[in-house]
N, C-alpha and C positions, 0 to 999 in steps of 0.2 A: 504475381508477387515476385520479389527480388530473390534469386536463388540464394544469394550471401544470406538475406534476413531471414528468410524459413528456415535455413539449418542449421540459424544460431536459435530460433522460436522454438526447434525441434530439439536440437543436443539440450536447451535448457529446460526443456519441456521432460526429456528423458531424465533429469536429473530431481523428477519431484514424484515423489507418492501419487496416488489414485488417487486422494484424501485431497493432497495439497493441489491437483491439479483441477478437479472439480471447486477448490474455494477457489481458486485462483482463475475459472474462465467466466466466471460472472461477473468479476468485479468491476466497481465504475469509479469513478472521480469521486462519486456521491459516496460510495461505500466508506472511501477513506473521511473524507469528511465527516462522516458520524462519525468514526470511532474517537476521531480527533474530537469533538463535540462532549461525546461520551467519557473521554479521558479528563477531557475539560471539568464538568459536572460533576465528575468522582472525588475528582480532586477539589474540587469547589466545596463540596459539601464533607470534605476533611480538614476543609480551611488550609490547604495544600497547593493551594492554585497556581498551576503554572502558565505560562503565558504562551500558548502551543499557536499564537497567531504566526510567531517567527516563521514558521513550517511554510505559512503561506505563498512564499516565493520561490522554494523548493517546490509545492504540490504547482503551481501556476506552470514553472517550466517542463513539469514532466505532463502537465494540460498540453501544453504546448507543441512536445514532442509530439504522444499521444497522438493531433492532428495532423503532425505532419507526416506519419506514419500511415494514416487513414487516405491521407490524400493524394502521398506519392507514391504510396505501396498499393495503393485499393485493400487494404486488408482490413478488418474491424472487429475478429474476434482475439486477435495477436495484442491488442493493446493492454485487455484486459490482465497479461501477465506485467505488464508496467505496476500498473495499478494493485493487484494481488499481493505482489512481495512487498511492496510497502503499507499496505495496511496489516500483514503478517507481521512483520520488522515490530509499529505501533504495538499490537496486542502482545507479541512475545515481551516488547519490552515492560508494555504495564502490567502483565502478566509475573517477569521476574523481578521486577520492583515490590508488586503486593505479596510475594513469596517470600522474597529474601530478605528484603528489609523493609519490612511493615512500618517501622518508626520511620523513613527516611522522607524528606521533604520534596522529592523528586514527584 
């Protein structure tokens, strides 16, 4: 593995909880796409629905990276923090939307 990319995997790795780093080395492409799904359907059945396909070309290039991190780095459990923080991001955010403003169309 590239010494530059392990020590930014590692300082940012040192910067999460126990908590957050066991949710964050499992994660996969799949994972965030449920929650997107999931947000979808919440919101659907609020008659709320927003249109979270936009996302799709944002989740595609960080698919993207993802490989090419796998491929030029040999690494495959480092990507999983790609993926982590942004299905975090999703939950925190529909998380402070159902909190804070219950009425809001978001």
């Amino acid at each position: 593995m590239d010494p530059a990319f392990e020590k930014a995997v590692e300082r940012f790795r040192g910067g999460l909880t126990k908590s957050q780093q066991d949710q964050f080395t499992g994660c996969k492409k799949q994972d965030v796409e449920k929650i997107i799904q999931e947000i979808q359907s919440r919101h659907g059945a609020q008659k709320r629905l927003k249109y979270m396909r936009r996302v799709s070309k944002f989740i595609e290039a960080m698919s993207q990276l993802g490989e090419v991190i796998e491929v030029f780095l040999n690494v495959h459990n480092s990507v999983a923090f790609v993926w982590g923080p942004i299905k975090f991001i999703l939950v925190v955010g529909l998380l402070e939307v159902l909190c804070f403003h219950p009425d809001s169309t978001v």
